[in-house]
N, C-alpha and C positions, 0 to 999 in steps of 0.2 A: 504494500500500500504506500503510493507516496507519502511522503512526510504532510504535505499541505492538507491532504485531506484529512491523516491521522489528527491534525489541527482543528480542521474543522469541525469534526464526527465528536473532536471533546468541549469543543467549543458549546456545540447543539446539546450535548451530556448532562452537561452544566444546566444552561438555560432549562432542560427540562425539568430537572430537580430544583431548579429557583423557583419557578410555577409552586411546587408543591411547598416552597418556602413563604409564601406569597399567600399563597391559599391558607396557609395555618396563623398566620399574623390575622388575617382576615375575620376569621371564624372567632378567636380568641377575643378582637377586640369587640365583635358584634358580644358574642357570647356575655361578656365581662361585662359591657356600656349599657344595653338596651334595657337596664331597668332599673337606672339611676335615678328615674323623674329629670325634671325640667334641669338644664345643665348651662352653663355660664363658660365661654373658651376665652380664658386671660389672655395675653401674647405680651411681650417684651423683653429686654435684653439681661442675659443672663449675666453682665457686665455690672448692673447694678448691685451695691453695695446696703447693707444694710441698715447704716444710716442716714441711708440718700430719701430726700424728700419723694424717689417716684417708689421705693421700696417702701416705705410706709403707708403710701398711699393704696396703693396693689394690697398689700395686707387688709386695712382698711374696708376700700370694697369688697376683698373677698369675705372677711367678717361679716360686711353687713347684706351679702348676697345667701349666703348661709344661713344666718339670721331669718332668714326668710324662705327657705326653702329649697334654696337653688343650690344644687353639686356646680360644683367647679371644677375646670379641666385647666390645665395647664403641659407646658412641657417635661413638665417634673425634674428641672436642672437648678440651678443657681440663680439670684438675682431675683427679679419680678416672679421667674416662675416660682420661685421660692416664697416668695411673699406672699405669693394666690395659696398653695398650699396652706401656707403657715396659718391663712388669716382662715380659710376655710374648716383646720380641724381644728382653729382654737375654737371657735362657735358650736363644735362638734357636728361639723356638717358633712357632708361627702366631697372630699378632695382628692382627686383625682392625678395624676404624674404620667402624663402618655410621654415615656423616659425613649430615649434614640442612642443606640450603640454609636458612639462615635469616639476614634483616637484620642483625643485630649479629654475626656467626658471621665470622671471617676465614680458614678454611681447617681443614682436619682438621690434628690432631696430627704430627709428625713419626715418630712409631715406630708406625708401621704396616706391616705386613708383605702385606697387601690393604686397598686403600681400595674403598668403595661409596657411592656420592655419590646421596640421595634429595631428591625434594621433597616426599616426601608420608610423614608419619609414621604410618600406619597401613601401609604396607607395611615401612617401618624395622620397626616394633615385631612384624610380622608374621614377617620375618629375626630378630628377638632369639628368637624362642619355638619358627618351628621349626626352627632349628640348635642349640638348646643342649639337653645335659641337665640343666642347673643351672644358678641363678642365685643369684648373690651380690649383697646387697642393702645398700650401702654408706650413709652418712648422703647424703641429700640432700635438695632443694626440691620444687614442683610435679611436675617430668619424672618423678626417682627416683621420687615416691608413685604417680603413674600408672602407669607400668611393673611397680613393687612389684603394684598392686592386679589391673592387666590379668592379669598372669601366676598371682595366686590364683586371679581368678573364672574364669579358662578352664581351672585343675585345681579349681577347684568344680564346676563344668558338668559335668564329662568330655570337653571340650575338646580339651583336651590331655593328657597323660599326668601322675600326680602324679610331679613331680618334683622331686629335694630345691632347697630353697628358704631361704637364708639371710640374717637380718638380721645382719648385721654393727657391732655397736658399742653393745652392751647400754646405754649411760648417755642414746645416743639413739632409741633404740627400744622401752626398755622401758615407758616414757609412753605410749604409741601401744600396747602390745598390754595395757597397765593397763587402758584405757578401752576396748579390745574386749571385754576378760571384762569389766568394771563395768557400763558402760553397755548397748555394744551386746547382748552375750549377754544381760547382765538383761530386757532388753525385748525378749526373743525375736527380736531380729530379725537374729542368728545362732547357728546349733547350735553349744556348746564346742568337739565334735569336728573344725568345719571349723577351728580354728587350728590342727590337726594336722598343716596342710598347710606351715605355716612356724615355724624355730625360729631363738633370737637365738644366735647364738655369734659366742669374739672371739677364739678361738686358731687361728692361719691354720695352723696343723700339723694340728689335728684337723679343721678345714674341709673340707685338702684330702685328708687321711686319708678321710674318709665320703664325698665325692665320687668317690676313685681308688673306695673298695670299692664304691660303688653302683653304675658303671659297669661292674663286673667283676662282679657280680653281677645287674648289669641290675635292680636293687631297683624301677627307676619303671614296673615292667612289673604288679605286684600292692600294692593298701594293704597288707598283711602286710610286702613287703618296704620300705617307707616304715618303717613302725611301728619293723621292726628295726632301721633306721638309727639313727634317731633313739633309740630307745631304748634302744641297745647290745645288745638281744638278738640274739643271733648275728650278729652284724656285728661292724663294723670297732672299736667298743669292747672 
């Protein structure tokens, strides 16, 4: 057998038994997730420090999302995701760690109330979207901007359901949706009305106020009930 094919033929080996690597991730996090009740997916950068004003705040909302009812999902690393945990089982709530094998990564968080240990981040991010009905979008790097962006364009599409979506920490987000309406919207190459789909707010009261009512209202079922959230009309403002 040539050498090139013996390459190939393990090449093809491989990818067949990744499938069934793939297929077990899958089934585990269904398995694990679907019956956590109504679920909260944190995001932010694992670079934050514990005495950092966005680390105490992530704590914060997650406490007071708990408080209420709501498991929280997280990355289950360092930093904010740490902070989503922390605040989730101090209130004794369901905190959640969807943790990801990576090189420099020494183990998920300690306050985890379920761990889900992944190798492959398109099933992670696939557990971020469909257990939650919210997502709080904290400062962070690369990870956070992806996760931010994946979870717009799949309620652009209709994907997924619009559901409310918040940037947290107006001094670092407002730069980032400046140049959506400047640039990108100027050059048409998005309509104003899809930033509709996310809004910045920084008071974790009012956060988790439009989350509890959206839920209870079931708002991510119709845009009309979106609009209301966010716009106080007959909602929880």
């Amino acid at each position: 057998m040539p050498e090139s094919q013996h390459v190939i033929d393990e090449i093809t080996a491989k990818d067949t038994w990744r499938i069934f690597r793939i297929m077990s991730e899958l089934v585990e996090g269904f398995d694990s997730l679907q019956s956590i009740g109504p679920a909260v997916s944190i995001f932010g950068s694992k670079r934050c420090l514990p005495g950092d004003a966005e680390y105490q705040l992530a704590q914060t909302i997650a406490y007071k999302l708990a408080e209420c009812g709501f498991a929280v999902l997280t990355g289950g690393g360092p930093g904010i995701m740490e902070a989503g945990n922390r605040g989730a089982k101090a209130a004794g709530g369901v905190s959640v760690g969807l943790n990801i094998k990576l090189p420099q990564e020494t183990g998920g968080n300690p306050h985890q109330t379920l761990s889900l240990d992944f190798r492959y981040f398109f099933i992670r991010k696939l557990m971020f979207v469909k257990y939650a009905m919210a997502f709080v979008i904290m400062p962070g790097g690369f990870g956070t901007i992806d996760e931010l962006f994946e979870a717009l364009n799949l309620m652009q599409t209709d994907k997924i359901k619009r559901f409310p979506l918040y940037l947290v920490g107006s001094d670092f987000w407002n730069p980032l949706m400046d140049w959506l309406k400047d640039t990108v919207i100027k050059r048409g190459l998005l309509y104003e009305n899809e930033l509709d789909l996310v809004t910045v707010l920084d008071d974790p009261d009012e956060l988790v106020r439009q989350i509890t009512w959206c839920e209870k209202e079931k708002c991510y079922l119709s845009p009309e009930g979106i609009r209301a959230l966010y716009s106080g009309e007959n909602g929880p403002g």
